[in-house]
C-alpha positions as MATLAB code, in Angstrom:
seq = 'XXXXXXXXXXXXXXXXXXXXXXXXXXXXXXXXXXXXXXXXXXXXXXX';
ca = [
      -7.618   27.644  -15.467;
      -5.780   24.511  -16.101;
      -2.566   26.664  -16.478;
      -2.583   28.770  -13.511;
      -2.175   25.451  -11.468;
       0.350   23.475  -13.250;
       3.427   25.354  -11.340;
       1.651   24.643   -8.317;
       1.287   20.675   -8.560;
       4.975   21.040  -10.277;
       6.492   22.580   -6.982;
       4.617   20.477   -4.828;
       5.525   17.399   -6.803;
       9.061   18.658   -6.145;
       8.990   19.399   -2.860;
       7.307   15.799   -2.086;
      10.326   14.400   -4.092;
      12.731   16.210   -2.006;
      11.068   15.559    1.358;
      10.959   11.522    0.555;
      14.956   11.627   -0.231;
      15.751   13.333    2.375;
      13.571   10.928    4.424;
      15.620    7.727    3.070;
      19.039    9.294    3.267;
      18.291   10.212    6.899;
      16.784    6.095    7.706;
      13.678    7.563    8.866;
      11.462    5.430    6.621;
      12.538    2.381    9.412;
      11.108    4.185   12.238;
       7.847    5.100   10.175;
       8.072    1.297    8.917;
       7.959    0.429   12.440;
       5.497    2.078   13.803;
       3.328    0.753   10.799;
       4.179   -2.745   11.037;
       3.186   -2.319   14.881;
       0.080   -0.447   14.351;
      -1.154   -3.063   11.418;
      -0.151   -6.048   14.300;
      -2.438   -4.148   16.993;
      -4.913   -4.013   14.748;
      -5.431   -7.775   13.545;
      -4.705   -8.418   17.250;
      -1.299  -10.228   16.835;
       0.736   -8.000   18.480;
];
């Protein structure tokens, strides 16, 4: 059974790969940085 899902995590793997470099080539990681750094401020009640 192990077998039958090692293509599966391999594709996904790939696909999560692709999805993150396509992610930093297009700067979205500073909006999604953002919105983190905000949300962690709101939460601790900084910001």
């Amino acid at each position: 059974m192990k077998d039958k899902r090692m293509p599966l995590r391999l594709i996904i793997l790939a696909a999560a790969v692709v999805l993150i470099v396509v992610g930093l080539f297009d700067n979205s990681f500073k909006d999604v940085w953002s919105k983190a750094v905000m949300i962690c401020m709101e939460c601790i009640g900084i910001g």
